[in-house]
ROZA-942535 format. One record per atom (N, C-alpha, C): residue number from 0; atom name; x, y, z. Coordinates in Angstrom, 3 decimals, m for minus. Example, Ala and Ser with C-alpha at 12.3 -4.5 7.8 and 13.67 -1.06 7.14 Angstrom:
2
+------+------+----------+----------+----------+
! nuro ! seba !       c1 !       c2 !       c3 !
+------+------+----------+----------+----------+
!    0 !    N !   13.190 !   m5.690 !    7.800 !
!    0 !   CA !   12.300 !   m4.500 !    7.800 !
!    0 !    C !   13.200 !   m3.300 !    7.800 !
!    1 !    N !   12.850 !   m2.250 !    7.080 !
!    1 !   CA !   13.670 !   m1.060 !    7.140 !
!    1 !    C !   12.900 !    0.030 !    7.870 !
+------+------+----------+----------+----------+
//
This chain:
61
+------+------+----------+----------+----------+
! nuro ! seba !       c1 !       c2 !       c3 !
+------+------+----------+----------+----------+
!    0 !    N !   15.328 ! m147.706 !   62.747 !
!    0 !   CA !   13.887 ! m147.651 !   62.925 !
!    0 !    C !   13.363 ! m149.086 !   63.022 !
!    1 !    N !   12.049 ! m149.008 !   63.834 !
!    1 !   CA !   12.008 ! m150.811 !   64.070 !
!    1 !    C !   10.794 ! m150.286 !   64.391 !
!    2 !    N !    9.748 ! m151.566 !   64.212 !
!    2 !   CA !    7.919 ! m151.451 !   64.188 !
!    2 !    C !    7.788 ! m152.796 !   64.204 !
!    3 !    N !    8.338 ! m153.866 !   64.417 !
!    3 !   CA !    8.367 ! m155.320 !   64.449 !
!    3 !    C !    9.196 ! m155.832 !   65.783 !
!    4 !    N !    7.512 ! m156.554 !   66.342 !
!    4 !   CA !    8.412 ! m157.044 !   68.114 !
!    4 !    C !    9.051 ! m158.198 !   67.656 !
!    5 !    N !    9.592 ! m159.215 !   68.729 !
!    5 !   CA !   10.258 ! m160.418 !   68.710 !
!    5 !    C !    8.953 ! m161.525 !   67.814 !
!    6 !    N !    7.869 ! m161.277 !   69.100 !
!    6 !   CA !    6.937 ! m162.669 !   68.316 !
!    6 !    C !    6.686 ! m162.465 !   66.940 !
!    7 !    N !    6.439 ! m160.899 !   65.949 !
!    7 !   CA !    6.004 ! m160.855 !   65.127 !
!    7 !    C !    7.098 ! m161.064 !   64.008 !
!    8 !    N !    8.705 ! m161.192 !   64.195 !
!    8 !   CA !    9.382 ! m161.627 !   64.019 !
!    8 !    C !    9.477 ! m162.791 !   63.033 !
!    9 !    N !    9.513 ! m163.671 !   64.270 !
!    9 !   CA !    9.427 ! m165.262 !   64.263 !
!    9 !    C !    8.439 ! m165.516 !   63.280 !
!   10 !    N !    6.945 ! m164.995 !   63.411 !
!   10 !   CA !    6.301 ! m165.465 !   62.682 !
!   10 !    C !    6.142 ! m164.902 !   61.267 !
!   11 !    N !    6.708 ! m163.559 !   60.938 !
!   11 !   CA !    7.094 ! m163.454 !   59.501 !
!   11 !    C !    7.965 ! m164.638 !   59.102 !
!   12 !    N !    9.075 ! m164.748 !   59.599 !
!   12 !   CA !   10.127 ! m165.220 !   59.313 !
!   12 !    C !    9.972 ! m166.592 !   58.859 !
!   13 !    N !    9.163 ! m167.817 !   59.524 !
!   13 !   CA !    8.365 ! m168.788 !   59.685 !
!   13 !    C !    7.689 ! m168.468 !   58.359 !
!   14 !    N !    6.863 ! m167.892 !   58.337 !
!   14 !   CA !    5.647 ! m168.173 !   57.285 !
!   14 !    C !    6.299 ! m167.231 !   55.981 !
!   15 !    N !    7.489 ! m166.903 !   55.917 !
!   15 !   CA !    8.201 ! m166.342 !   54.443 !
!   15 !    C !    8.651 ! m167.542 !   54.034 !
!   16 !    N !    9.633 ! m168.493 !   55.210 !
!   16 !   CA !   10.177 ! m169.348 !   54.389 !
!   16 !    C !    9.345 ! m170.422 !   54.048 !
!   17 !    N !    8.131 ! m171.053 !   54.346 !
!   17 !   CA !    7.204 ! m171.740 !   54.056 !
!   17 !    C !    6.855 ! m171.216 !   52.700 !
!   18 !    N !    6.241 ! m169.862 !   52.685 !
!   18 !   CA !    5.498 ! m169.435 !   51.082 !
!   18 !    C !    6.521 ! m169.331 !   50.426 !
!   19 !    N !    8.159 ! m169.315 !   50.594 !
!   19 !   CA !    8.963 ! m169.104 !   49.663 !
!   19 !    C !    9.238 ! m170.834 !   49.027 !
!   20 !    N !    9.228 ! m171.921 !   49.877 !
!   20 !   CA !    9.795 ! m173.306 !   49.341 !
!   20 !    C !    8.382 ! m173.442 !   49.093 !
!   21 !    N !    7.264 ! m173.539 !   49.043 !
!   21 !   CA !    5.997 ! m173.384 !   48.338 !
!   21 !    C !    5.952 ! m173.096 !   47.076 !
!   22 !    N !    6.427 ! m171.279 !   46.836 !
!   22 !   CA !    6.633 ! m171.204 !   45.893 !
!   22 !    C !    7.149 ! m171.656 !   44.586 !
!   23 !    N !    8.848 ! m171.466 !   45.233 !
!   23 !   CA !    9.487 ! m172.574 !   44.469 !
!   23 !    C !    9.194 ! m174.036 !   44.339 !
!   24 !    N !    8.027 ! m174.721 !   44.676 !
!   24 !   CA !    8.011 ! m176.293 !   44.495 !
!   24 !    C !    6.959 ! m175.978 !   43.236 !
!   25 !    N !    6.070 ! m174.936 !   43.236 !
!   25 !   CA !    4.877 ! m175.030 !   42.756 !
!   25 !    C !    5.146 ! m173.871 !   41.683 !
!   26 !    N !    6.487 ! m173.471 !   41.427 !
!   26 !   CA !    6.916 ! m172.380 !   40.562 !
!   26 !    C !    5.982 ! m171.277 !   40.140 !
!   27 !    N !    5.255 ! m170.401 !   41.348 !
!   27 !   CA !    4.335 ! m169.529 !   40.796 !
!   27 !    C !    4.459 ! m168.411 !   41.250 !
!   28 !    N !    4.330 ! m166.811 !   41.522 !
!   28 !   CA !    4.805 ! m165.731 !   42.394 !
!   28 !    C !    4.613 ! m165.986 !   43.553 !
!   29 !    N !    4.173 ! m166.611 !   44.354 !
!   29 !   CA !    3.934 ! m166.345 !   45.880 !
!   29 !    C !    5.028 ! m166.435 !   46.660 !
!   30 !    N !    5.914 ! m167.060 !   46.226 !
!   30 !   CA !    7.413 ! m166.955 !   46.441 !
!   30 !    C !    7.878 ! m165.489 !   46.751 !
!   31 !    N !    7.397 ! m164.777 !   45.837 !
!   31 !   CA !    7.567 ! m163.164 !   46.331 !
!   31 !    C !    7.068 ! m162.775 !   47.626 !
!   32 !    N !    6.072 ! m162.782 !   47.917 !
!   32 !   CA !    5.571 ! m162.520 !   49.284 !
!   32 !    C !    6.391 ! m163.126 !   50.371 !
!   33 !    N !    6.820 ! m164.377 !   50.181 !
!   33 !   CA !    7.356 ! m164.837 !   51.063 !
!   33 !    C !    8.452 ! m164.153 !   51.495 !
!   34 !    N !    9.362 ! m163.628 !   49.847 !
!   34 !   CA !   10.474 ! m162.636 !   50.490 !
!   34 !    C !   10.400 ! m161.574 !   51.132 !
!   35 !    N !    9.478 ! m161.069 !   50.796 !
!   35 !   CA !    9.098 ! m159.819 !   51.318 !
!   35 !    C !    8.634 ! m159.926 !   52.797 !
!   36 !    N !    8.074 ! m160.993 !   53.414 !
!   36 !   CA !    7.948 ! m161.650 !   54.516 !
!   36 !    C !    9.366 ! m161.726 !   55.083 !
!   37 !    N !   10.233 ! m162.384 !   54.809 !
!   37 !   CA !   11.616 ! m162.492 !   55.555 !
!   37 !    C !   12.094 ! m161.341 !   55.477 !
!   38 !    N !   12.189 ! m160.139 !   54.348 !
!   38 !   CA !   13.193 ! m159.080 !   54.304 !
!   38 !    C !   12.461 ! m158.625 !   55.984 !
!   39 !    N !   10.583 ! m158.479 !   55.580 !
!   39 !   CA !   10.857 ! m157.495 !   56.830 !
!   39 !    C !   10.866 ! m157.836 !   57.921 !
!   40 !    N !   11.159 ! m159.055 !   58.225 !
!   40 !   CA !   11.444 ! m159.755 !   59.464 !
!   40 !    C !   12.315 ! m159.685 !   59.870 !
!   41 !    N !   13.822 ! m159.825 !   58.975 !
!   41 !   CA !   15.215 ! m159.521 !   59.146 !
!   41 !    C !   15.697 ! m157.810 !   59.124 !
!   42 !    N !   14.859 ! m156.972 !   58.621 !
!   42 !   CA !   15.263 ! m155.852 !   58.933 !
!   42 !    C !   13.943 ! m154.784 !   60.277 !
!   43 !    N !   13.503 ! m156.172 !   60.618 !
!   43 !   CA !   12.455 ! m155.182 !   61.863 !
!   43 !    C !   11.913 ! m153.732 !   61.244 !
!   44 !    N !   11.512 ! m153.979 !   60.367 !
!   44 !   CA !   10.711 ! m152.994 !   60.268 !
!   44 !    C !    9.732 ! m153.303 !   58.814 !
!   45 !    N !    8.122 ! m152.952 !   58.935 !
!   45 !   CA !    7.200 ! m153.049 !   57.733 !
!   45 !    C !    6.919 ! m151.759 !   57.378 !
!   46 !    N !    7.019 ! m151.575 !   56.104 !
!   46 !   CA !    6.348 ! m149.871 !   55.810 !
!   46 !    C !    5.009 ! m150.099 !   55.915 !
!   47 !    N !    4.326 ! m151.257 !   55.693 !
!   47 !   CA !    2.517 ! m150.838 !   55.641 !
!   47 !    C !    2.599 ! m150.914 !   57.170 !
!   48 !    N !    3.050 ! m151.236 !   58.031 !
!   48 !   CA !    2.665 ! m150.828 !   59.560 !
!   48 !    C !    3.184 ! m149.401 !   59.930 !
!   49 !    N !    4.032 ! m148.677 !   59.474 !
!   49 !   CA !    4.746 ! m147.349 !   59.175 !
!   49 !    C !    3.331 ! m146.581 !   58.725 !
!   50 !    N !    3.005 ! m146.556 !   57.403 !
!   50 !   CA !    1.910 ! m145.978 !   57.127 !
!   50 !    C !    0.545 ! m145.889 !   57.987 !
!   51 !    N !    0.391 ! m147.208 !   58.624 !
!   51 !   CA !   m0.678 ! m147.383 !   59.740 !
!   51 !    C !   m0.510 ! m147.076 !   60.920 !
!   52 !    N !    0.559 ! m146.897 !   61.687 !
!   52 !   CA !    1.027 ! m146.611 !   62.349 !
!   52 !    C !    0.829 ! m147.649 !   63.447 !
!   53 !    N !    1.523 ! m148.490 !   63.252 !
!   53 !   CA !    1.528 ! m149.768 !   64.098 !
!   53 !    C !    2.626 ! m149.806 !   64.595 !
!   54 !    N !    2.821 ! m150.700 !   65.721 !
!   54 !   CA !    4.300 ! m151.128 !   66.376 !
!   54 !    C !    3.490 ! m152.360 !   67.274 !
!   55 !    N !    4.665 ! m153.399 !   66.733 !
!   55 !   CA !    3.855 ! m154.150 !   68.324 !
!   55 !    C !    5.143 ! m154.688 !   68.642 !
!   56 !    N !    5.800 ! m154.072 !   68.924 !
!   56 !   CA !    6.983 ! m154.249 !   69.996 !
!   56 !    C !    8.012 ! m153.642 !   70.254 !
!   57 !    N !    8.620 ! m152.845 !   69.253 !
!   57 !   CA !    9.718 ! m152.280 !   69.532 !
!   57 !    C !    9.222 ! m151.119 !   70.105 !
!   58 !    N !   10.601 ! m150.060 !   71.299 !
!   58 !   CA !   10.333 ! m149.054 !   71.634 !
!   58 !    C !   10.171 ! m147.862 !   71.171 !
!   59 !    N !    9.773 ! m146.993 !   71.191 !
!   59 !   CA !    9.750 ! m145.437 !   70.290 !
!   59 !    C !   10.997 ! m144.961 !   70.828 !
!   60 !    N !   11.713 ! m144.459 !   70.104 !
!   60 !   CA !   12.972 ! m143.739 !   70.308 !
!   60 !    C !   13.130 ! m142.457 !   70.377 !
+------+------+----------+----------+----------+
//
C-alpha cells in the first residue's frame, strides 16, 4: 500500500532528518516527529493521509 509520491518523499525524508539532529542537539522530543517523518517516507505510506484519504502520487491498485 503506498499514499506517498516521489516529491512528498524527499521532503519527509529531508525535514525528519533535520528535526531528528535538532532534536538530538537540543535533547528534547521533537526528535520523535522527525522519526516518524522518515519511517513514513521510507515505507511510502502515512496513516493520517489513509484516514483522509489522500494520495499524492502513488497509483490506486
Amino acid at each position: 500500500m503506498c499514499n506517498i509520491g516521489k516529491i512528498d518523499k524527499i521532503i519527509r525524508l529531508v525535514l525528519g532528518l533535520i528535526i531528528v539532529t535538532w532534536g538530538a542537539i537540543t535533547m528534547n522530543f521533537w526528535g520523535i516527529i522527525g522519526i516518524a517523518l522518515i519511517g513514513t517516507s521510507l515505507m511510502s505510506f502515512c496513516p493520517l493521509y489513509a484516514l483522509l484519504k489522500v494520495n499524492t502520487g502513488c497509483k490506486k491498485g
